[in-house]
C-alpha positions in Angstrom: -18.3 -26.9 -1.5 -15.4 -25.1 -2.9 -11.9 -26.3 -1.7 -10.3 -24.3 1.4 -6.5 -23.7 0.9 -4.6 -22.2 3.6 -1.6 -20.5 2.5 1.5 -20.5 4.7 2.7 -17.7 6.8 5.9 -16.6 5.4 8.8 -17.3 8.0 11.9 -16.3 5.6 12.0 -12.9 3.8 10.6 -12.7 0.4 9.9 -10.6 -2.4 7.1 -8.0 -0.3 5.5 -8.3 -3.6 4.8 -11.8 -3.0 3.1 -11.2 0.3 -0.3 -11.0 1.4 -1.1 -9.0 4.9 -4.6 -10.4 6.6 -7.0 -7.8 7.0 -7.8 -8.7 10.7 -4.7 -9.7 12.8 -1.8 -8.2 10.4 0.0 -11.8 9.2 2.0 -12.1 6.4 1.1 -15.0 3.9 2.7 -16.1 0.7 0.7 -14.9 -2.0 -0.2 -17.5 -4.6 -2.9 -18.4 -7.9 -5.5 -19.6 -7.3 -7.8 -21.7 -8.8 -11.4 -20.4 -9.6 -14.0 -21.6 -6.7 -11.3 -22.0 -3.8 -11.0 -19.9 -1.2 -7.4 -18.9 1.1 -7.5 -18.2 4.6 -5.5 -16.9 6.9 -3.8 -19.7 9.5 -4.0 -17.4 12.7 -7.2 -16.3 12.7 -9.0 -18.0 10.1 -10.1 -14.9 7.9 -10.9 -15.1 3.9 -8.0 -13.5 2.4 -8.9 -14.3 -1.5 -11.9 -16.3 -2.5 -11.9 -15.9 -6.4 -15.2 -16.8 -8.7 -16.7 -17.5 -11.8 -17.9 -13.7 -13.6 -17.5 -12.8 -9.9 -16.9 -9.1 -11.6 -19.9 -9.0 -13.5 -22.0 -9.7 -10.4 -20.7 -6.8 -8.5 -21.0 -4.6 -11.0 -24.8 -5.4 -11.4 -25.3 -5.2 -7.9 -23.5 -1.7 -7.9 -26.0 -0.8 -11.1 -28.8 -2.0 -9.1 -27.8 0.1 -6.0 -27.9 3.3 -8.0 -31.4 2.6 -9.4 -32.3 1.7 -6.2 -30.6 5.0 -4.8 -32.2 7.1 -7.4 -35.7 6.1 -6.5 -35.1 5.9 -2.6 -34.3 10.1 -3.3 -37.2 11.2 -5.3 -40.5 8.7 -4.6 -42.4 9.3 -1.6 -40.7 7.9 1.8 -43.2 8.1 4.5 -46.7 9.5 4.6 -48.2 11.0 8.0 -51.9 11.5 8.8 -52.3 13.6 12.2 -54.9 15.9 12.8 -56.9 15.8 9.8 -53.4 16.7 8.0 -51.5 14.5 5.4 -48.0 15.3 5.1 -46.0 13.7 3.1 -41.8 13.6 2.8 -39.1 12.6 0.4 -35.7 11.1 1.2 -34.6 14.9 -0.1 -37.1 16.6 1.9 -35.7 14.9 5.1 -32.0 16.1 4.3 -33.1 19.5 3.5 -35.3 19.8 6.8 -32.4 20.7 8.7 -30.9 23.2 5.4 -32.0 26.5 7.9 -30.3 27.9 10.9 -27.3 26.5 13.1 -28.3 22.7 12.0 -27.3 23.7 8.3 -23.8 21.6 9.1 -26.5 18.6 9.8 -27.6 18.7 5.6 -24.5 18.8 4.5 -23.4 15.8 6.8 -26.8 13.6 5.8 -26.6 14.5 2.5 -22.9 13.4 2.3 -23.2 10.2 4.2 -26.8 8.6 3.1 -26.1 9.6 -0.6 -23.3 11.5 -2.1 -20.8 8.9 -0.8 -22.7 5.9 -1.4 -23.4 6.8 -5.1 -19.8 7.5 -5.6 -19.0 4.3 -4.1 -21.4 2.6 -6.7 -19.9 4.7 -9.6 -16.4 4.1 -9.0 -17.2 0.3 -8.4 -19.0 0.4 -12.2 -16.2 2.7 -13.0 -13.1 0.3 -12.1 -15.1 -3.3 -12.7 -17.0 -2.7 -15.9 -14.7 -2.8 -18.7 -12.8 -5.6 -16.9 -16.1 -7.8 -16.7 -16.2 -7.1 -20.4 -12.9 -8.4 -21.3 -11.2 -5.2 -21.8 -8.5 -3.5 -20.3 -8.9 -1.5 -17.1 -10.3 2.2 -17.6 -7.9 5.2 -16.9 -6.8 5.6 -13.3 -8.9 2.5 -12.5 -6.8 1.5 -9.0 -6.9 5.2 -8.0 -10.8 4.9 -8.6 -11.5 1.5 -6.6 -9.1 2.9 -3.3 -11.1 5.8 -3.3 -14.1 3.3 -3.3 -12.5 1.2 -0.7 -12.2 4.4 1.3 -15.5 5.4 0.9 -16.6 2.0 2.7 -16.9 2.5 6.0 -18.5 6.5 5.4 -21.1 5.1 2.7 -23.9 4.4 6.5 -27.2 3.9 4.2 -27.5 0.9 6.7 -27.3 3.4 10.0 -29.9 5.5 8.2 -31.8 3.0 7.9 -32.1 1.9 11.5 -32.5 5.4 12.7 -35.6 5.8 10.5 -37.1 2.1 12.2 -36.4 3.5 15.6 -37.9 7.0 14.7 -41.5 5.0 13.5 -41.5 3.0 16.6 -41.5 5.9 18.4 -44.1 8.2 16.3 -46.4 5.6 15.8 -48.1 6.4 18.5 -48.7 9.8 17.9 -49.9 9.4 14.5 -50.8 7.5 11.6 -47.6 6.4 9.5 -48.0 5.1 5.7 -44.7 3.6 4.5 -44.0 4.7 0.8 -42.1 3.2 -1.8 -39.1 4.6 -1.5 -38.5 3.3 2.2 -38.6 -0.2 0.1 -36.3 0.8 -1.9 -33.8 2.6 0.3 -34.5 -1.1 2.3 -33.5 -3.2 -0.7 -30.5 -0.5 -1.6 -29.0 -1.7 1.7 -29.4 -5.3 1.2 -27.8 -5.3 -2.3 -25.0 -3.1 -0.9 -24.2 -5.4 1.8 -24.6 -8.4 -0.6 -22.3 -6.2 -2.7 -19.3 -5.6 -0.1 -19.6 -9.5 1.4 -19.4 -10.9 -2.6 -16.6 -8.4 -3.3 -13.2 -10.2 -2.8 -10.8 -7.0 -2.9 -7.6 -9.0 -3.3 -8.9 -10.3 -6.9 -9.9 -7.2 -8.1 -6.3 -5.7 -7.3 -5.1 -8.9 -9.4 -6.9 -8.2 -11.8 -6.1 -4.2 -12.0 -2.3 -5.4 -12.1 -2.7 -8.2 -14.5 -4.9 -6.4 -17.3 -2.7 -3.3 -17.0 -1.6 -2.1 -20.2 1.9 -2.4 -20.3 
């Protein structure tokens, strides 16, 4: 079990560079170093603030490589295979974004596309991008922070999970009506999700942002 330090809310006016604001209910905390293996809290509500570990940034970054292969397969291998009528049609990840590329539901690709892949693979790019050369030892790349806020805000847009669940509810419904295969990139677009939420809840942000400031070239 790794040891649970809860830093103290900061009642006097400090340096604001020495302050920590909790993600969920706003407090301010006294920022401090810690150890590898412990964890911070915040007193008021409880929530992980920082939570460093041991080639923590070498994990994420071969979770964010993983994603993309994963990514790349869940786009081009066959997703689903239906058998109705005598008839076997079978459908891509890309054939289901470009079934609505016609007519007034054109806006509807460009959203799909956006949200189940462009964002996502940006996400995992930027994420390599920022972490890489700092799990290696070396100095952050050029405009590294820019890169991992622009992945932070890509977070909550990046809804391969929501895809997912839309597509479990859409074979409950058509099973009855005809005969579904599952291919293998529903597997993969399956595991893609699990390694991206393994991804986001192994991913302590405040570190990384240590990290960026402390291996800055000065």
């Amino acid at each position: 079990m790794p040891n649970v330090t809860d830093v103290t809310v900061a009642d006097d006016l400090p340096d604001p560079a020495k302050l920590i604001a909790c993600p969920q209910c706003d407090a301010l905390h006294l920022d401090a170093d810690l150890p590898i293996g412990s964890t911070s809290r915040c007193v008021r509500c409880h929530t992980v603030l920082e939570s460093p570990r041991q080639l923590a940034l070498t994990r994420i970054v071969m979770l964010a490589a993983a994603a993309l292969i994963l990514m790349i397969a869940a786009i081009f291998f066959p997703f689903l295979e239906l058998h109705a009528a005598g008839r076997i049609q079978r459908s891509s990840l890309l054939d289901t974004v470009m079934a609505f590329s016609t007519g007034m539901t054109a806006p509807l690709t460009l959203a799909m596309a956006a949200l189940i892949v462009i964002l996502p693979v940006t996400r995992f790019v930027s994420l390599i991008y920022v972490l890489a050369p700092m799990a290696f030892g070396w100095t952050p790349a050029r405009h590294a922070s820019r890169a991992f806020r622009i992945a932070e805000a890509l977070r909550p847009w990046a809804m391969a999970e929501v895809f997912i669940v839309g597509v479990a509810v859409a074979l409950v419904k058509v099973a009855g009506l005809a005969h579904l295969s599952i291919g293998p990139a529903f597997w993969a677009f399956v595991a893609l999700v699990i390694v991206t939420v393994l991804k986001d809840n192994f991913m302590c942000r405040v570190t990384v942002w240590k990290t960026l400031e402390q291996r800055r070239p000065s």
